[in-house]
C-alpha positions in Angstrom: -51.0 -156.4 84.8 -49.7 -153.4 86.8 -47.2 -152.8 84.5 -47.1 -151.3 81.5 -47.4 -154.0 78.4 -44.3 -151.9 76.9 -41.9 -152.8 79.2 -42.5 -156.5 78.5 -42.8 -156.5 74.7 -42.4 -153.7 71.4 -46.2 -153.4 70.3 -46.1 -153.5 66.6 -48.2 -153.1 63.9 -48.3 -155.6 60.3 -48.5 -151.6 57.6 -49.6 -153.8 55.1 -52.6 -155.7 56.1 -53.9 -153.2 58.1 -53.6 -151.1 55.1 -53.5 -153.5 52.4 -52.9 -150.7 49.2 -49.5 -151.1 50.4 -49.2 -154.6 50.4 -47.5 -154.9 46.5 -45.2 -152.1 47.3 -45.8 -149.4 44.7 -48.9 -147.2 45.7 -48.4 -143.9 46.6 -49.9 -144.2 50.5 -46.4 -146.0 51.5 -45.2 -142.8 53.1 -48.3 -141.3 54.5 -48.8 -145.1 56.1 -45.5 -145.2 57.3 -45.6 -142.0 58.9 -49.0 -142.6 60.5 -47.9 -145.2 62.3 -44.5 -144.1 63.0 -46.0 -141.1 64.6 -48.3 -143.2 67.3 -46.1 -143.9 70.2 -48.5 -146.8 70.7 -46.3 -148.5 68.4 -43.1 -149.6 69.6 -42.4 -152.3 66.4 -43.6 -151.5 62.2 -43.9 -154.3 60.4 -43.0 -153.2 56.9 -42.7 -155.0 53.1 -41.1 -154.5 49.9 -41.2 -150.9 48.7 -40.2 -150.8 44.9 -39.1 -147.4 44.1 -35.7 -146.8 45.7 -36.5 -143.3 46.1 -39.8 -144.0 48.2 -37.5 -146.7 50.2 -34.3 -144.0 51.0 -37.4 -141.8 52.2 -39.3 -144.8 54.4 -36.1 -145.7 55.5 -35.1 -141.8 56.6 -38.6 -141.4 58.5 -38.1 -144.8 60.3 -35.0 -143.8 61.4 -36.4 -140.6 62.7 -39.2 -142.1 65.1 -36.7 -144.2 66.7 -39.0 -147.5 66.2 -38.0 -150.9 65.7 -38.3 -152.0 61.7 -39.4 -155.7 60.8 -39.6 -156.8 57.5 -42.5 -159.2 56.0 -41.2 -160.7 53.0 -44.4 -162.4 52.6 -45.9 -160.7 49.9 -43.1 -161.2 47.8 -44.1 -164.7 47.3 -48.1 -164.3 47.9 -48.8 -161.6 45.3 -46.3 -163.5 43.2 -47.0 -167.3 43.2 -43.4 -167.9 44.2 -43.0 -171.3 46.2 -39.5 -171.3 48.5 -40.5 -175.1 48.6 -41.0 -175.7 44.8 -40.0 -179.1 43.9 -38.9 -177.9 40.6 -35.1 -176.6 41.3 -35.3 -173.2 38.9 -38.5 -172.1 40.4 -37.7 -172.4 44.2 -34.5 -170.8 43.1 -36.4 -168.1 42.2 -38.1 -167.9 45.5 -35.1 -167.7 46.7 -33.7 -165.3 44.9 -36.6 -162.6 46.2 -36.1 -163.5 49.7 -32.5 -162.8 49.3 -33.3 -159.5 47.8 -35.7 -158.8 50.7 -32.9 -159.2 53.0 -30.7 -156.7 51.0 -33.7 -154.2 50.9 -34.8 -154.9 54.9 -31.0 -153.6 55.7 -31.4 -150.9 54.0 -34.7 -149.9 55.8 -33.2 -150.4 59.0 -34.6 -154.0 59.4 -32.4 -157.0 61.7 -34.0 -159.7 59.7 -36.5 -161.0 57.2 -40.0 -163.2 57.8 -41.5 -165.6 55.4 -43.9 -168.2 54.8 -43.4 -171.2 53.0 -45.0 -172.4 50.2 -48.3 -175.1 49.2 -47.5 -178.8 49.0 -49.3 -181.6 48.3 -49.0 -184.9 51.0 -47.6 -187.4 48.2 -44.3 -184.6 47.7 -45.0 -183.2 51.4 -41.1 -185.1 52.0 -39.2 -183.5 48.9 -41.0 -180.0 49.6 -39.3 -180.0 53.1 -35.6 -180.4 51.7 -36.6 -178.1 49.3 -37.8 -175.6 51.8 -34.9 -176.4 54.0 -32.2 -175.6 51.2 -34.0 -172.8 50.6 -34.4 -171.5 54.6 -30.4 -172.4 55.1 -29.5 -170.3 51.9 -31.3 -167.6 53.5 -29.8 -167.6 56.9 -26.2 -168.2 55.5 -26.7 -165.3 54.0 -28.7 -162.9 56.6 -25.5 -164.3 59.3 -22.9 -162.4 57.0 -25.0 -159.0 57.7 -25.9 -159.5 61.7 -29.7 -160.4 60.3 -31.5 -162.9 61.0 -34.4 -165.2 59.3 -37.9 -166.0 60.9 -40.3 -168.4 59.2 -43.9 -167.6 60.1 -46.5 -170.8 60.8 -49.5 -170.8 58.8 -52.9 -172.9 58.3 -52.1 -176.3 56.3 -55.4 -177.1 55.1 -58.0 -174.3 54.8 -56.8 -170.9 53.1 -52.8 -170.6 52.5 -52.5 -174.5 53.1 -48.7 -173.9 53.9 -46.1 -176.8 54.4 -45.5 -174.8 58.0 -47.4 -175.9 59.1 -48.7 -178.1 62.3 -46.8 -176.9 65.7 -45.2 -180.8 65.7 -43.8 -180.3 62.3 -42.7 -176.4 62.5 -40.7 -177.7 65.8 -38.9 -180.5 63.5 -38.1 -178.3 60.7 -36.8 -175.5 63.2 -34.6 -178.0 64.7 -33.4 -179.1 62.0 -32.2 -175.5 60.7 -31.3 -174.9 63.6 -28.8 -176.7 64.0 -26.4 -174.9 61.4 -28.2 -171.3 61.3 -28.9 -169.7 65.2 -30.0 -166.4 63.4 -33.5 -168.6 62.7 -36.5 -168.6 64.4 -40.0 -169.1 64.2 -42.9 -166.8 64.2 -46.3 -167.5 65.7 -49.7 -165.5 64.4 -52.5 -166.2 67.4 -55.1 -165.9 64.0 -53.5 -168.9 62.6 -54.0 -171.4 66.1 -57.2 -172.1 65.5 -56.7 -172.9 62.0 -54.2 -175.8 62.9 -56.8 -177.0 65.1 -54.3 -176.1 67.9 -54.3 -174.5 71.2 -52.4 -171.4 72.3 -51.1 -173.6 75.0 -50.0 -176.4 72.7 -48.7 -174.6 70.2 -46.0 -172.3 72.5 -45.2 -175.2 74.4 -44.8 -177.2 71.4 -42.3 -174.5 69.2 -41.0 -173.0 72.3 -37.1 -173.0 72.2 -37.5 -171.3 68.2 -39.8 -168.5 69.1 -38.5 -165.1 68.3 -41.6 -163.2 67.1 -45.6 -163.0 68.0 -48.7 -161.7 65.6 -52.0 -161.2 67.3 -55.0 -161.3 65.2 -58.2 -162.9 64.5 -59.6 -165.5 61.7 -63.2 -167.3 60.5 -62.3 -170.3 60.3 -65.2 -172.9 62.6 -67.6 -172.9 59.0 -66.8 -172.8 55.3 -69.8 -171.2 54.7 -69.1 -167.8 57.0 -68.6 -165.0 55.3 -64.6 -164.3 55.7 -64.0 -168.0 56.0 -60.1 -168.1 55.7 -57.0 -166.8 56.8 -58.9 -163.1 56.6 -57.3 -161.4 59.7 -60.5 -159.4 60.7 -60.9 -156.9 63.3 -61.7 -158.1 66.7 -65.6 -159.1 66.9 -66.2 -160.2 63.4 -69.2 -162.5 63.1 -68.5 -166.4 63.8 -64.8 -165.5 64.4 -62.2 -167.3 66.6 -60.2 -164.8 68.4 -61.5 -161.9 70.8 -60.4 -160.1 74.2 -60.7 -163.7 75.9 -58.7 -165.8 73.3 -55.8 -162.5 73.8 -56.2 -163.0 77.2 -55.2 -166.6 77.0 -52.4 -166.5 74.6 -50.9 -163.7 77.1 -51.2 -165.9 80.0 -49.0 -168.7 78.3 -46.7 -166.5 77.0 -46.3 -165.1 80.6 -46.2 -168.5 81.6 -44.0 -170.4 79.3 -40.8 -167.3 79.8 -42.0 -164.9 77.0 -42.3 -161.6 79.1 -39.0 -160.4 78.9 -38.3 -156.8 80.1 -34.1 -157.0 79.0 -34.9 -157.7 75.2 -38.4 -157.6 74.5 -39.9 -159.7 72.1 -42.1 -158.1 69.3 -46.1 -158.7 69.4 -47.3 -157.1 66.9 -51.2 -156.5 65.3 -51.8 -158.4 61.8 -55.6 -157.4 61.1 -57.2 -156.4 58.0 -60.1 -154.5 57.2 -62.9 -156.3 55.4 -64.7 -155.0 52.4 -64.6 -151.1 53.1 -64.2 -151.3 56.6 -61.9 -148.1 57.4 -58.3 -149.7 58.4 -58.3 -146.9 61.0 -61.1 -147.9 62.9 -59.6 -151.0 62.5 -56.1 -150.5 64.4 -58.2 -148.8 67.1 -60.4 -152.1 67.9 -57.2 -153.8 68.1 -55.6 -151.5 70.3 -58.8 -151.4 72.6 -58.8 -155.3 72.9 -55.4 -155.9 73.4 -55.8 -152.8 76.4 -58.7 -155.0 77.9 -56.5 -158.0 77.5 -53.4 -157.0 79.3 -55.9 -155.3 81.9 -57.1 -158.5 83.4 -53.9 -160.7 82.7 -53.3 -161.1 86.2 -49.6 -160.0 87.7 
């Protein structure tokens, strides 16, 4: 492409997997992370979770505002570091999924976030029916609430089977929950991690097409997923170029393409596509964001105009 991947989406980056020690929200590299990439105009979009300390959060929340980049919130490691299950068939405990998301979209306002993301929860194919009205009570609840603040609510689609085994879920069944939702709450939307394709067995191509009028939000990463016996089988995120992965420059390539293709390049309101890799073992996270950045460069290099 001629122009500039910028004008067509905000570049962002996932803080917390590509530096994981920030993923529980208490370790003492929140700031120094934040700033890091805050400070690198590469980034248009920060991806950012729960940050306990209030006084760390005013201070995250001042030196966001600062750099003049676009905050998202990941609620997700609310529930994965805590077991919590916004589909739980027993009432208290999804009640108290809820409750952390709802906090999540209290704390996401105050660090300059429009909106939460989440992921929902295990189930089992004998309950897979009760865990959906339990996840869409839950997901309504949640956008009822975001609406009265301007914010809005994105669920993210994850593998069903191999490593978070999440009720969202196959593309089919993402696009009938969305509907469903939205039908009462049009602050919801779906998000779409490229790493996570493969792992439904799904094509970039079927998997747009398929969820295409919920779409608000895009994660590019990579996954081993082909062998359970690779080392990093699972919803890993590696860099770019990990041994007997799924995604590299020519996977990117073709995930651009249909997003060109299928209406996503919008230059009036551009969506967010941000980086969700991870360093493995005591790979340096650094490093890391850099391999990214080079393959995503290479990608929207030959995307042709």
């Amino acid at each position: 492409m001629k122009d500039s991947i910028h004008k067509y989406f905000q570049v962002g980056l996932i803080s917390f997997m590509a530096y994981p020690s920030i993923m529980r929200g208490n370790h003492e590299d929140i700031l120094p992370v934040l700033k890091k990439i805050a400070a690198d105009d590469y980034f248009d979009a920060i991806e950012v979770t729960w940050v306990k300390d209030a006084a760390v959060r005013e201070k995250a929340a001042k030196l966001l505002e600062v750099s003049h980049i676009n905050v998202c919130y990941g609620a997700q490691p609310r529930l994965l570091t805590t077991g919590k299950n916004p589909n739980a068939l027993e009432e208290s405990a999804r009640q108290d999924a809820e409750a952390t998301l709802l906090e999540a979209i209290d704390e996401a306002e105050s660090l300059g976030a429009k909106g939460i993301a989440f992921l929902s929860g295990k189930w089992e194919e004998a309950t897979k029916e009760q865990s959906y009205q339990q996840l869409l009570k839950t997901t309504k609840n949640l956008c009822a609430y975001a609406r009265t603040k301007g914010m809005s609510v994105e669920l993210e689609v994850f593998d069903f089977d191999i490593a978070k085994k999440s009720l969202i879920g196959p593309a089919p069944y993402a696009a009938k929950f969305a509907a469903e939702v939205r039908e009462t709450c049009p602050n919801f939307g779906l998000l779409i991690d490229l790493s996570h394709i493969p792992m439904c067995y799904e094509s970039s191509l079927f998997t747009v097409r398929t969820l295409r009028p919920y779409l608000t939000h895009f994660h590019i990463g990579n996954t081993v997923c082909r062998n359970e016996g690779d080392e990093g089988y699972g919803d890993e995120h590696q860099r770019f170029g990990f041994p007997n992965s799924s995604n590299d420059t020519a996977e990117l390539l073709d995930f651009l393409r249909v997003l060109k293709q299928e209406g996503f390049f919008n230059a009036e309101n551009p969506y967010v596509l941000s980086f969700e890799v991870k360093p493995w073992k005591d790979e340096d996270p650094d490093l890391v964001v850099a391999n990214a950045k080079r393959v995503l460069n290479r990608a929207w290099a030959l995307l042709e105009d």
